[in-house]
VMD Tcl script that draws the C-alpha trace (Angstrom):
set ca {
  {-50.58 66.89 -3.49}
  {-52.38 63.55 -5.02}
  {-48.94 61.49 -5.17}
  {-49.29 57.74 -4.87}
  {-53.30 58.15 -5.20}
  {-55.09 57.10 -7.96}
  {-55.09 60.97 -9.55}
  {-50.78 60.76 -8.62}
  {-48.40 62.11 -10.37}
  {-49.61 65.65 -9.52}
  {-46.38 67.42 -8.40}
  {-47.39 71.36 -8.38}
  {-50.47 73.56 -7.61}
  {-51.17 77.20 -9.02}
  {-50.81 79.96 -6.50}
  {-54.29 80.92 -6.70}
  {-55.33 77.31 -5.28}
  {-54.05 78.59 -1.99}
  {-56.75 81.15 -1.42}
  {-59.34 78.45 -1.37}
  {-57.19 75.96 1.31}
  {-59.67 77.70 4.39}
  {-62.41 77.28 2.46}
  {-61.73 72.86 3.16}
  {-63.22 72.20 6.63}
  {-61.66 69.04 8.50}
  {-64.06 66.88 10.35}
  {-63.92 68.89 13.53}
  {-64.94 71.80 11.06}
  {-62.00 74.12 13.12}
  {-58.93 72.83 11.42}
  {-58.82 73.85 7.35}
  {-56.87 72.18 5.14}
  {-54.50 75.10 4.79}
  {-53.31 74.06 8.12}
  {-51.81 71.04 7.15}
  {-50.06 72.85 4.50}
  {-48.09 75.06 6.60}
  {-47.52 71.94 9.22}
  {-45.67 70.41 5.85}
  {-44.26 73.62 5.30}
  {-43.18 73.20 8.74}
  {-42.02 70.21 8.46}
  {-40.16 70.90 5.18}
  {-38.17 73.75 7.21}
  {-37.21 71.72 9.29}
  {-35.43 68.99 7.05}
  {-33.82 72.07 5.25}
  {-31.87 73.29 8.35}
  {-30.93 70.07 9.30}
  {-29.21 69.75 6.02}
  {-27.75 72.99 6.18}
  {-26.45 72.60 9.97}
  {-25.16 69.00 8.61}
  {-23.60 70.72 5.36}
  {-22.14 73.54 7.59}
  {-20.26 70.59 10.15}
  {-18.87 68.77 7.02}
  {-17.02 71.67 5.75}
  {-15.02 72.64 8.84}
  {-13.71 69.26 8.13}
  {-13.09 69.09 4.52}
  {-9.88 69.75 2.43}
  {-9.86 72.83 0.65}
  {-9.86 71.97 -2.86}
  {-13.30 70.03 -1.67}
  {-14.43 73.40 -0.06}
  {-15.39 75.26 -2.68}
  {-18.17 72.52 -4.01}
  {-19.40 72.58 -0.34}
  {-19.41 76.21 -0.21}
  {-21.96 75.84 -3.47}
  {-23.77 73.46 -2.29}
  {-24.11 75.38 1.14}
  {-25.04 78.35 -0.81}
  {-27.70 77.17 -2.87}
  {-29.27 75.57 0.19}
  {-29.19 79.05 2.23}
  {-30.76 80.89 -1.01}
  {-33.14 78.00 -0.97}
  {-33.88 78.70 3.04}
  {-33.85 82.82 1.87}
  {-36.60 81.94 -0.61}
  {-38.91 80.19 1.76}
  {-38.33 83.02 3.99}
  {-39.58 85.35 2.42}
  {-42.36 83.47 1.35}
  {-43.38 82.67 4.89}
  {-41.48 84.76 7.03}
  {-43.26 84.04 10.33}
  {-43.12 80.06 9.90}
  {-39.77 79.61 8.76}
  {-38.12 82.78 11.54}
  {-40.49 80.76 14.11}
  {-39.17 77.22 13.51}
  {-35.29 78.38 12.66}
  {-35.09 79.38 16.17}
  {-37.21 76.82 18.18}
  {-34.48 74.32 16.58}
  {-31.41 76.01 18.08}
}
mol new
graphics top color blue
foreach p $ca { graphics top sphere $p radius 0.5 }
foreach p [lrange $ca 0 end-1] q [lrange $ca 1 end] { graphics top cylinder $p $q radius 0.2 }
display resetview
């Protein structure tokens, strides 16, 4: 959360630090700071299926013997989409669908 700032280098936050995201008032002192998390989250989503409708077009294309890397790749990135699901099932079944 603190990359390129003088405290960078930070690349991961423990679970529990989530539960104290509302507690960090923005200067309106409406908008926490949790909701820029799930707008990143959001955000994040978003990239993901991209990639996966892009990884999805190139296959129909692609040789078979090249296929079966594809089909991997495609597969780890749908477990990877799974995953956030469940972790945030109304943000990631919200924006899925809104992109279509």
């Amino acid at each position: 959360m603190n990359d390129g700032t003088f405290c960078g280098g930070a690349q991961a936050f423990k679970i529990n630090t989530l539960l104290k995201l509302s507690d960090v008032k923005g200067i309106d002192e409406k908008t926490e700071l949790i909701h820029f998390v799930v707008q990143e989250i959001i955000r994040s989503e978003d990239k993901v299926c991209i990639e996966v409708k892009n990884t999805h077009k190139k296959i129909s294309g692609t040789p078979k013997k090249d296929n079966v890397a594809s089909k991997t790749s495609q597969s780890t990135n749908l477990s990877s989409l799974d995953l956030r699901h469940k972790l945030f099932p109304a943000i990631t079944y919200r924006r899925i669908n809104d992109s279509s």
